[in-house]
Legacy VTK file of the C-alpha trace (Angstrom):
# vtk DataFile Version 3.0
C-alpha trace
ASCII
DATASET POLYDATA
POINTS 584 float
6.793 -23.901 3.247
5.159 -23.516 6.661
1.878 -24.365 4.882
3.379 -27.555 3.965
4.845 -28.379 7.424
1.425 -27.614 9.149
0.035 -30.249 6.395
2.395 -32.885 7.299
1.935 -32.157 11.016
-1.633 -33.508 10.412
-0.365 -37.013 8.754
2.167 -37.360 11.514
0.207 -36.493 14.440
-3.626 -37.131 13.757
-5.092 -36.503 17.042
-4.038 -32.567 16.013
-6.941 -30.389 16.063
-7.717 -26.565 14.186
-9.296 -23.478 15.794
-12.388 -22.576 13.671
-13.964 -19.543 14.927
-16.501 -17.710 12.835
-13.817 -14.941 11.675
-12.342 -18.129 9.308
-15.192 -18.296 7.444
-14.764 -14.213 6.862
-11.018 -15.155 5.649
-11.764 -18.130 4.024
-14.232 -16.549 2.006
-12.859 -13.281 1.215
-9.833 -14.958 0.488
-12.167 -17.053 -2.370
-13.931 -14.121 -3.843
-9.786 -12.178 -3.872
-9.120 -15.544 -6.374
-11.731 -15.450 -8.373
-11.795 -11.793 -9.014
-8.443 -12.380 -10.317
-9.576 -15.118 -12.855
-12.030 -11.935 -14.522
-9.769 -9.072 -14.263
-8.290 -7.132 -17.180
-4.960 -6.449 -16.221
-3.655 -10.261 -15.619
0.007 -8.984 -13.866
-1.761 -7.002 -11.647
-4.513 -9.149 -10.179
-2.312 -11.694 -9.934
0.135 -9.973 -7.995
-2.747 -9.006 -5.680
-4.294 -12.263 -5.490
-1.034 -13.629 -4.468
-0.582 -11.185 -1.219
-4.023 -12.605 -0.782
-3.012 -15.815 -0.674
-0.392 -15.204 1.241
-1.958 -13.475 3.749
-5.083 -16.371 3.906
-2.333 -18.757 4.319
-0.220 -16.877 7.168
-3.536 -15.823 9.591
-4.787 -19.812 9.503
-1.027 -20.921 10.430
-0.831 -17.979 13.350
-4.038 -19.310 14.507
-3.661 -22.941 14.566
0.169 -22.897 15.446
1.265 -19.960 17.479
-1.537 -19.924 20.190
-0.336 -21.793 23.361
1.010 -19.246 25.677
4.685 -19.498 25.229
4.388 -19.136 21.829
2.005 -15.631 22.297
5.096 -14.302 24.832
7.764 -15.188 21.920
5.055 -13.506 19.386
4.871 -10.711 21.564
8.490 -10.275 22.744
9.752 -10.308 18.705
7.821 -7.633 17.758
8.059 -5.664 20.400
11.752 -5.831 20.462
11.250 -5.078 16.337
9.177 -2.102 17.275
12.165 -0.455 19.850
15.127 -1.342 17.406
12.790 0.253 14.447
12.255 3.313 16.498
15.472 3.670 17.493
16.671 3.882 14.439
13.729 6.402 13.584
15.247 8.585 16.127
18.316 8.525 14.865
17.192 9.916 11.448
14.853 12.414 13.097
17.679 13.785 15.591
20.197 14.124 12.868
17.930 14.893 10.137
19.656 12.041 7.550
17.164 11.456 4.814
18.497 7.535 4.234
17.302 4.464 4.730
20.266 2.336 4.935
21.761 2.653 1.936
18.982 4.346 0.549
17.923 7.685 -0.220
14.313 8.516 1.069
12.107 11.051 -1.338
13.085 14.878 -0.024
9.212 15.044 1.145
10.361 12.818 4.000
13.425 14.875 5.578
13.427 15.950 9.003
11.073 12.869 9.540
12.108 9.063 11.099
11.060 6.215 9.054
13.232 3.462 10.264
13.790 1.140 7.608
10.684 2.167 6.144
10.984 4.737 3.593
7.817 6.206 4.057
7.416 7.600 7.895
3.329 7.003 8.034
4.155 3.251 7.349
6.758 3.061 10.547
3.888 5.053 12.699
1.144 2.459 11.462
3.654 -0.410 12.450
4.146 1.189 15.774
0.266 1.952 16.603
0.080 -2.062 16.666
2.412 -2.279 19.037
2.760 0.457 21.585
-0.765 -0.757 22.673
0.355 -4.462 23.409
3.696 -3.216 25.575
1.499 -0.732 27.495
-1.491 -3.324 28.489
1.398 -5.690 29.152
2.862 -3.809 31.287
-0.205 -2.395 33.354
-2.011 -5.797 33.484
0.715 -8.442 32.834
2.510 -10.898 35.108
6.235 -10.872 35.118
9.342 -10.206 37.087
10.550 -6.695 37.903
12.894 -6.830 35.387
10.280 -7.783 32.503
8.246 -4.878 33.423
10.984 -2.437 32.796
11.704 -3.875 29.862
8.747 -3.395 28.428
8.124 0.584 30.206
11.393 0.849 28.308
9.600 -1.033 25.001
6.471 1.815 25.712
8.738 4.379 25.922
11.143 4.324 23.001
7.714 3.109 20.404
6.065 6.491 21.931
9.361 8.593 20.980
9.438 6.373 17.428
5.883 7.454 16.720
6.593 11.332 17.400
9.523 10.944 15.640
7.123 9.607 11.942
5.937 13.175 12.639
2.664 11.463 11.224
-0.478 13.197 10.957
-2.763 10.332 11.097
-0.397 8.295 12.863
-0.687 10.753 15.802
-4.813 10.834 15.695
-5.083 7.224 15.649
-2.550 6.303 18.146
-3.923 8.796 20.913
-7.649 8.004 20.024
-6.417 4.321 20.919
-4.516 5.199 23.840
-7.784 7.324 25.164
-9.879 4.578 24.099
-7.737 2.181 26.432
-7.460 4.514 29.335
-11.439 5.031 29.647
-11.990 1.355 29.671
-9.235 0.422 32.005
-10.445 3.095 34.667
-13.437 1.187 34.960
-11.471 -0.875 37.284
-10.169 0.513 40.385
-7.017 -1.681 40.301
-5.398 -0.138 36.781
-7.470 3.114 36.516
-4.898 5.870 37.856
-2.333 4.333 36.331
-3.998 3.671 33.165
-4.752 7.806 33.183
-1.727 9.053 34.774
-0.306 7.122 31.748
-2.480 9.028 29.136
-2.163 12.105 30.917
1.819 12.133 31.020
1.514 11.044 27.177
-0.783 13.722 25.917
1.533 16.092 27.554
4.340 14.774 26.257
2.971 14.791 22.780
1.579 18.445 23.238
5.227 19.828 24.308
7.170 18.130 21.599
4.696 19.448 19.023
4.683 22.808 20.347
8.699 22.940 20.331
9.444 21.050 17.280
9.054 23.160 13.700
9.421 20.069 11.418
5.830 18.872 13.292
4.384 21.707 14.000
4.354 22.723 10.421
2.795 19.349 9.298
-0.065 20.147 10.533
-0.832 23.497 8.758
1.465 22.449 5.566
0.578 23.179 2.082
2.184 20.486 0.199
3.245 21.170 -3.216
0.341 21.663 -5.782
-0.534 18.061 -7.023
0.924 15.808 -4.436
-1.607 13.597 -2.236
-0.262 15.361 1.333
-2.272 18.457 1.090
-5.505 17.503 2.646
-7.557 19.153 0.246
-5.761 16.606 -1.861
-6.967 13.898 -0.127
-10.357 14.421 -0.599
-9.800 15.481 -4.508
-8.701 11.579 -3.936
-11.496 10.037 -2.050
-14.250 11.895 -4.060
-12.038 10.363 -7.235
-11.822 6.918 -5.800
-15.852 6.504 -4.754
-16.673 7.590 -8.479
-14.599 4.512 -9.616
-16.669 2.121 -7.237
-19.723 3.519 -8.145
-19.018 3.056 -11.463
-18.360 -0.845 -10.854
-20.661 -0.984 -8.063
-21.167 -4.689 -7.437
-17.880 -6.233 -7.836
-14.991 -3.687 -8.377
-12.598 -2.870 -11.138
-10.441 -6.002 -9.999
-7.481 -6.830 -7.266
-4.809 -4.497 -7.640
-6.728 -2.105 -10.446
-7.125 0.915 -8.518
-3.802 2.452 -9.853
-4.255 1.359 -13.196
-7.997 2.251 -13.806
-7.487 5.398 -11.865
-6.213 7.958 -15.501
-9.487 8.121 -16.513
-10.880 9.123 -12.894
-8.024 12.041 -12.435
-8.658 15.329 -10.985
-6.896 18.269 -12.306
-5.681 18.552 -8.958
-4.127 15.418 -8.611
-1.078 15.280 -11.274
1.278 12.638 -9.376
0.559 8.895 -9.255
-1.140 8.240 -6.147
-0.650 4.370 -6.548
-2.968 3.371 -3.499
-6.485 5.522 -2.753
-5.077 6.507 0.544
-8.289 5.273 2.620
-8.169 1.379 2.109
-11.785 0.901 2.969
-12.857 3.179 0.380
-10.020 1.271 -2.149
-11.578 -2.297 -1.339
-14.774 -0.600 -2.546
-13.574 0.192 -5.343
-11.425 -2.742 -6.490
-13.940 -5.535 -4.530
-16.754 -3.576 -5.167
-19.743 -4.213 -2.554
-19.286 -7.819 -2.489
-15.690 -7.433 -1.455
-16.043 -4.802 0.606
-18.848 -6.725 2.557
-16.726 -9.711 2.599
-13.117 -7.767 3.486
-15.215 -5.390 6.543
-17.004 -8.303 7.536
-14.642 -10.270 8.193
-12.898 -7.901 10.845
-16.330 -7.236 12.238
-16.378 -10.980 12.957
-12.760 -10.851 14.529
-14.320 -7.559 16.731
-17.474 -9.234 17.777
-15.118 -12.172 19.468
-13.320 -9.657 21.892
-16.034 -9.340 24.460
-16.732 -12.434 24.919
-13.199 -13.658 25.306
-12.283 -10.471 27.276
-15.004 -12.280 29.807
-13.034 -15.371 30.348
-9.516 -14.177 30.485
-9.747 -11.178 32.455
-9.949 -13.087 36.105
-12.418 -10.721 37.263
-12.877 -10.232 41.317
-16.206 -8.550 41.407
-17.066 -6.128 38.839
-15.014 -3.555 39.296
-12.017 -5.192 40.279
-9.494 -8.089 37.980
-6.396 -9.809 38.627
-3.022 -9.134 36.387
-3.868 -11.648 33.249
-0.941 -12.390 30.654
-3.954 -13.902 28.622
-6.617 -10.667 29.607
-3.394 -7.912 28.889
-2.910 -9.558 25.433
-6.848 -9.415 24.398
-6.998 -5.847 25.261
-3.541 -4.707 23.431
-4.000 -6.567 20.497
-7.335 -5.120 20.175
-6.270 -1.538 20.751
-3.587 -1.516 18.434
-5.779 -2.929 15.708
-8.269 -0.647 16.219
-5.693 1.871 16.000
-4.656 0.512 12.782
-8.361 0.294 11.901
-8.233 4.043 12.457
-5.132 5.026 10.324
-6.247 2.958 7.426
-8.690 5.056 6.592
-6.311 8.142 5.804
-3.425 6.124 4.319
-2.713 2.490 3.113
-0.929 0.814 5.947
-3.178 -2.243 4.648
-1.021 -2.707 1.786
2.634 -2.408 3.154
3.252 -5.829 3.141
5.143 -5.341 6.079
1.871 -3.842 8.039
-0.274 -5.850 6.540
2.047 -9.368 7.874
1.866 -8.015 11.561
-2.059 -7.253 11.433
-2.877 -10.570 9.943
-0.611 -12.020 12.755
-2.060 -9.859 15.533
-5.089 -10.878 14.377
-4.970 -14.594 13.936
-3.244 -14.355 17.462
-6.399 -12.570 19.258
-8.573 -14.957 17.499
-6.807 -17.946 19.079
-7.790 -16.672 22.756
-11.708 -17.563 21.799
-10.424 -21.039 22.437
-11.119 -19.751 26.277
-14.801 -18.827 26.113
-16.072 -22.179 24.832
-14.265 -25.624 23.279
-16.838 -25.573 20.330
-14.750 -23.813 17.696
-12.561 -26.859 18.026
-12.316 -29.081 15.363
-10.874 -32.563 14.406
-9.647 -32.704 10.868
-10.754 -36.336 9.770
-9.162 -38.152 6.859
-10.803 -36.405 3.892
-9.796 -32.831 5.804
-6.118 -33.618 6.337
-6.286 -34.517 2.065
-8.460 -31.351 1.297
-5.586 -29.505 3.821
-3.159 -31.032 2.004
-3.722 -30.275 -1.733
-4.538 -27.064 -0.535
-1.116 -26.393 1.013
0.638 -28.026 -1.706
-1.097 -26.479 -4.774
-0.167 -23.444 -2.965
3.494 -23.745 -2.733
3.471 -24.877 -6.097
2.186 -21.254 -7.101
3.828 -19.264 -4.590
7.467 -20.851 -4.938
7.994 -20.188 -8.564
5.912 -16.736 -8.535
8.540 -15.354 -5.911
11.600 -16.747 -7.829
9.824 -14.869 -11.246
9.383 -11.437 -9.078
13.193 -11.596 -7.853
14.528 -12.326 -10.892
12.530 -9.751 -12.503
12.750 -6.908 -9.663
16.747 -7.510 -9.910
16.496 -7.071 -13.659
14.264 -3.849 -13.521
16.454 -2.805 -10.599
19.987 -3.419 -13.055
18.068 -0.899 -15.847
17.187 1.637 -13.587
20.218 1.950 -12.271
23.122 1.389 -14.853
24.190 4.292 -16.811
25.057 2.191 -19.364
23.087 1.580 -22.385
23.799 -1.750 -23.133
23.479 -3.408 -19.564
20.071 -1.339 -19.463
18.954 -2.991 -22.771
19.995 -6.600 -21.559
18.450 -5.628 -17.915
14.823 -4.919 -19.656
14.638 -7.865 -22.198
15.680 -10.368 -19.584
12.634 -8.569 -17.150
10.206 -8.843 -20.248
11.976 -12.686 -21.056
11.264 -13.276 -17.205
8.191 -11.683 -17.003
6.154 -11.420 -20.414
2.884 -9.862 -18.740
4.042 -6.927 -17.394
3.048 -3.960 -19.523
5.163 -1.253 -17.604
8.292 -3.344 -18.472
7.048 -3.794 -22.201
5.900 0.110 -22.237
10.120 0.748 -20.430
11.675 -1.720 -23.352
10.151 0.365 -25.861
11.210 3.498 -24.713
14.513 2.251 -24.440
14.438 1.785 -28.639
12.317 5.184 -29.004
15.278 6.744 -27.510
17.933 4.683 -29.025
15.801 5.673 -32.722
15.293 9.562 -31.581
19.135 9.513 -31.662
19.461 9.440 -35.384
21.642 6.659 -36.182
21.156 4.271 -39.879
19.025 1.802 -38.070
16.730 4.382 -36.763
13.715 3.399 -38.858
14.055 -0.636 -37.584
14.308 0.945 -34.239
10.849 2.950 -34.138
8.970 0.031 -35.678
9.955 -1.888 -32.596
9.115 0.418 -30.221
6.197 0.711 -31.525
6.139 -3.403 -31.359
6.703 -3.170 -27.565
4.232 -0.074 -26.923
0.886 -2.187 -28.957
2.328 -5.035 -26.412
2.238 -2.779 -23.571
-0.990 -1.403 -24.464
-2.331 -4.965 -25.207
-1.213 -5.990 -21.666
-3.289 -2.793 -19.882
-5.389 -1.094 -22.081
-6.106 1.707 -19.280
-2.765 3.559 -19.430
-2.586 6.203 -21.780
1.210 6.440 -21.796
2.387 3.699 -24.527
-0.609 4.935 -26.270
1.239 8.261 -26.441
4.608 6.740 -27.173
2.973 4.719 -29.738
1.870 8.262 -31.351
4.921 9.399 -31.162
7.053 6.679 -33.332
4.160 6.873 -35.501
5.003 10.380 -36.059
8.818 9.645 -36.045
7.865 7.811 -38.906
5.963 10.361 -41.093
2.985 8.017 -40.648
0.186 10.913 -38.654
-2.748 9.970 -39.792
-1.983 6.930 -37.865
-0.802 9.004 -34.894
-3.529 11.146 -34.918
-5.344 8.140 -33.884
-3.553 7.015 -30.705
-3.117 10.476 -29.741
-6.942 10.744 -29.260
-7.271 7.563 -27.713
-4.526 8.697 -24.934
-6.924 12.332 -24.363
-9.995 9.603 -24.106
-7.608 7.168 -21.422
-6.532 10.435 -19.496
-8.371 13.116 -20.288
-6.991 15.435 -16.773
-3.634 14.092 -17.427
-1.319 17.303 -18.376
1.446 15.317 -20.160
-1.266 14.021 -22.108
-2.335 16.999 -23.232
1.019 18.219 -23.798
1.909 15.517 -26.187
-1.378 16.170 -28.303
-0.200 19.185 -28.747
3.112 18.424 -29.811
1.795 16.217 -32.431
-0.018 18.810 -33.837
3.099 20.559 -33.669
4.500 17.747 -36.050
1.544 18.040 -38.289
2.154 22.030 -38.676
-1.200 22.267 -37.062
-0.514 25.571 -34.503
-3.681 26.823 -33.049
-4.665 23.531 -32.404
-1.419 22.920 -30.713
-1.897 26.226 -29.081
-4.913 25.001 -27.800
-3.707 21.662 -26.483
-0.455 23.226 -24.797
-2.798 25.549 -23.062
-4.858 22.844 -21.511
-1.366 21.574 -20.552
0.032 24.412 -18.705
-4.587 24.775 -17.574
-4.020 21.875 -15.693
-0.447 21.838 -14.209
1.186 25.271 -14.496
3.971 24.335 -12.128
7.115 23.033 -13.281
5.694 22.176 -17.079
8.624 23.713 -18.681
8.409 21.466 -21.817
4.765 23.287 -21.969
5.721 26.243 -21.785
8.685 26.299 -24.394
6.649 24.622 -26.972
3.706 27.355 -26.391
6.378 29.915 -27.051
7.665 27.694 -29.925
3.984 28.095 -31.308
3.567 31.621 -31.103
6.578 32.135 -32.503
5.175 30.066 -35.722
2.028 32.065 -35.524
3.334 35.028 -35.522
5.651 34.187 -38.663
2.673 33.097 -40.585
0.512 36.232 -39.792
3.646 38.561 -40.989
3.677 36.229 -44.120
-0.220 36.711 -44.624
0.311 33.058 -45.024
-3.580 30.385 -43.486
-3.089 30.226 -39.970
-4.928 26.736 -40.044
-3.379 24.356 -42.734
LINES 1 585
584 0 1 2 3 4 5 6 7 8 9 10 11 12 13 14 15 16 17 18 19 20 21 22 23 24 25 26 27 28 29 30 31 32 33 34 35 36 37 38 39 40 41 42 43 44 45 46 47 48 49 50 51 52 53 54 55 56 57 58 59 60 61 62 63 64 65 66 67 68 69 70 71 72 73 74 75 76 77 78 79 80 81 82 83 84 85 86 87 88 89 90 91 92 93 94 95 96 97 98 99 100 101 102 103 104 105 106 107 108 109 110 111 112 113 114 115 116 117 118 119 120 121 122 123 124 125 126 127 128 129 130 131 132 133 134 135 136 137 138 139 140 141 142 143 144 145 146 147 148 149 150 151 152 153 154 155 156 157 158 159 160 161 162 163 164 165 166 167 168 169 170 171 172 173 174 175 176 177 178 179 180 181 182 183 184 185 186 187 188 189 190 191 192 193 194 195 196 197 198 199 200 201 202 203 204 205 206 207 208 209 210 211 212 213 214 215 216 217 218 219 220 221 222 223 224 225 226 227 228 229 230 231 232 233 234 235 236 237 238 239 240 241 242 243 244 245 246 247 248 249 250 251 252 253 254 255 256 257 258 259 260 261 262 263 264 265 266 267 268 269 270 271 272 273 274 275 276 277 278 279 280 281 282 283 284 285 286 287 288 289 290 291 292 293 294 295 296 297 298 299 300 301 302 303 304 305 306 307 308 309 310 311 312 313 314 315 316 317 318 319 320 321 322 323 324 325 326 327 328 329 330 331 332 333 334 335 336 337 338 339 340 341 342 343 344 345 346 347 348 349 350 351 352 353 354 355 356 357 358 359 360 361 362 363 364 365 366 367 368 369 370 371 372 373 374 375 376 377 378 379 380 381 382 383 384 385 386 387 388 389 390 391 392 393 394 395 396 397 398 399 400 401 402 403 404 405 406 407 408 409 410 411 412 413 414 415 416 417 418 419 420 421 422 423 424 425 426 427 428 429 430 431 432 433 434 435 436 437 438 439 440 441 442 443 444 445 446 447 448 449 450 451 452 453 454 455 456 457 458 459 460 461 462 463 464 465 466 467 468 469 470 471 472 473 474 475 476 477 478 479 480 481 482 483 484 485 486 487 488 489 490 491 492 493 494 495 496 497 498 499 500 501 502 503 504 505 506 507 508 509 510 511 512 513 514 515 516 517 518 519 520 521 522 523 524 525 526 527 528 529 530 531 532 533 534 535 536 537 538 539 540 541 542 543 544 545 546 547 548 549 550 551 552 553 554 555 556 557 558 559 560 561 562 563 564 565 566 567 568 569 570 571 572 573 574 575 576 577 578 579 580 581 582 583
């Protein structure tokens, strides 16, 4: 909608001008390559999905830009999200001091207790949010103009976003907020006017930091943690991760494995180590490698470098200098310099975790952003343009063809969230069955909801009832349409296997069984299915064999693993004692 209001702001007022500095180009382009990536990638659902946030996100940092830059609007920017930042961190201290693990009504995974999230659910996202910010209160604050009043407003802003980021209890969230905060200090104490406050500041900080860590267990032990075997917060982990995550961009060097892909390409790139779904590659640099491949990357790291290489020159014309060493309190010179240290802070986290694609974090940046790339308007008029009449149509079919994709996708995703939402959560077994086939009626090119739908009947056959046979076949129907839909997850190929069995048909299941070890071939349910079907098959040392690998790769809470190896030895056993072949 607001693309479509700037678009008729240009009919009604035609004298209105655009910013184009060179970091448009960046977005523009980037935002190009995001589109047509999606027109060649494999997974439709998913690219689209991605190419959509693009969109999104092209559409929100050119209306920032262009709308939001006259300095009333930057103190209402400012003042929103700061006050967003204290009421977040608030509440982040209220979880932290009284140890609830919810979200409002929600329940936050049991990996986050003792930690404050705010209405995040992870706390790393809250402390990514907050690195923005706590740099554009504190440069405010030293080297704004305002009233008494204002400033304390905003030392209380600084304050309560400092105690909200100790409170995330977040590793990187701590390292990139400090190196920020250092990195600010040193370059305000080059001027005599802000430098002991700028370090008495970082001074008090650091100390501040150092004592809570040193007195709080739930911190302290984040730091030398061991987090349970598998899970992506043991930094050995991480790099099990990041050495899994360059292999998949080398292997699609150029251009990527498509927007989104890196979750579903990323079975047949699992470590043993690595048993959970990591969803995002933690490091988003190294993840735009991989799904952008070098031309994305270039076009996704250029971009920022273009937004970075704008900041000196602007900091030249809005920091009312008097003599080198010496400048005047700037509104204009205190927003330059905290935008750019909180973005560099983000800039810093982003390559540990994947702040980048919280939609949330990823709104604020492109705002902070498009709001520090308005100020070049002060270091020369020539990025100013004047959209003539074939511009304000090109703007316009733009903005409209837009809304006529982005209005009806986010109607499809609520209806089809609230559907998936209904079958996760009813305990009944006929609202869950309506729930999925009005998602898959809503949504047809989703494979996860096809793959969920024919679960649903697997389960509803597995029960034994006189329809179980019609039931199998159509699981298996919605499992070869899952696996149509993303041919990279080996989990409806498994399910698949498994009706097929169901159904005395093995040959057949042998099949998709050793397609699934091809798709995931470090995945330990994987394995642990192949070996149940040779259970099926009366097959025992190979099924010996495959539960082995199982319980090789994940000996930690495989209990299905284990009872079936004991199953198998049992049968073993009986057939030695009966002198009976041990391989059929």
């Amino acid at each position: 909608m607001a693309s479509l209001l700037w678009a008729v702001r240009f009919w009604v007022r035609p004298s209105h001008r655009i910013q184009w500095p060179p970091v448009c180009w960046g977005a523009l382009v980037f935002a190009t390559y995001g589109l047509v990536r999606y027109a060649t990638a494999d997974v439709e659902y998913v690219a689209r999905l991605e190419a959509l946030r693009i969109l999104v996100m092209a559409w929100l940092f050119f209306i920032v830009l262009n709308n939001l830059h006259r300095h009333r609007n930057n103190d209402l920017l400012v003042n929103v999200l700061l006050t967003l930042g204290v009421l977040l961190s608030l509440y982040a201290l209220v979880q932290f001091l009284s140890g609830s693990n919810r979200v409002l009504w929600y329940v936050r995974p049991e990996q986050y207790a003792g930690r404050g999230s705010g209405t995040y659910i992870c706390p790393n996202h809250l402390a990514g949010l907050l690195e923005m910010l706590i740099p554009v209160a504190l440069a405010a604050l030293l080297l704004g103009r305002g009233s008494p009043v204002k400033r304390v407003l905003l030392g209380y802003a600084v304050l309560m976003m400092l105690a909200g980021e100790l409170a995330t209890v977040s590793r990187a969230g701590y390292l990139s907020c400090g190196l920020a905060l250092v990195g600010m200090a040193v370059f305000l104490a080059r001027y005599k006017n802000f430098r002991w406050a700028a370090l008495g500041f970082l001074a008090l900080t650091l100390l501040a930091g150092g004592w809570f860590l040193w007195k709080n267990p739930t911190s302290r032990q984040r730091f030398i943690e061991k987090a349970q075997p598998g899970q992506p917060h043991d930094l050995k982990v991480r790099w099990y991760l990041t050495a899994a995550t360059a292999r998949m961009w080398l292997d699609h060097f150029w251009f990527g494995v498509g927007p989104g892909h890196f979750d579903v390409r990323f079975h047949a790139y699992r470590p043993v180590a690595i048993q959970q779904r990591p969803l995002w590659a933690h490091n988003d640099y190294l993840q735009l490698l991989a799904e952008g491949g070098l031309v994305g990357g270039v076009l996704g790291i250029g971009t920022a470098v273009l937004l970075g290489l704008g900041v000196p020159v602007t900091w030249r014309y809005v920091r009312r200098a008097q003599g080198g060493l010496v400048t005047k309190r700037s509104d204009r010179a205190a927003h330059v310099l905290g935008v750019s240290v909180g973005l560099s802070a983000l800039a810093i986290h982003t390559a540990m975790d994947f702040n980048l694609h919280i939609p949330a974090n990823a709104a604020v940046a492109v705002v902070l952003a498009a709001s520090l790339a308005s100020h070049r308007r002060f270091s020369t008029r020539r990025f100013w343009v004047r959209m003539r009449l074939p511009g304000r149509v090109l703007l316009s079919l733009l903005a409209a063809g837009s809304a006529a994709v982005l209005l009806p996708q986010a109607a499809r995703q609520y209806r089809e969230g609230r559907a998936l939402e209904i079958a996760r959560n009813t305990p009944y077994a006929d609202e869950q069955h309506a729930a999925l086939q009005e998602a898959v009626r809503v949504e047809p090119a989703n494979a996860e909801s096809a793959a969920k739908l024919g679960e649903f009947y697997r389960l509803e056959s597995w029960e034994g009832g006189d329809n179980w046979k019609v039931l199998a076949e159509m699981a298996l129907e919605w499992f070869e349409r899952s696996i149509k839909l993303n041919p990279f997850d080996p989990h409806p190929v498994l399910k698949a296997g498994m009706c097929l069995d169901w159904l005395d048909r093995h040959e057949e299941a042998a099949a998709y069984f050793d397609r699934a070890v091809e798709l995931g071939p470090n995945n330990y349910y994987v394995a642990l299915l192949r070996g149940w079907h040779e259970i099926q098959v009366e097959n025992y040392p190979e099924a010996k064999r495959w539960l082995e690998r199982s319980i090789e790769i994940k000996s930690w809470a495989n209990y299905a693993a284990y009872n079936y190896l004991a199953l198998v030895k049992q049968r073993l056993e009986e057939q030695a004692a009966r002198g009976a072949p041990v391989n059929p």
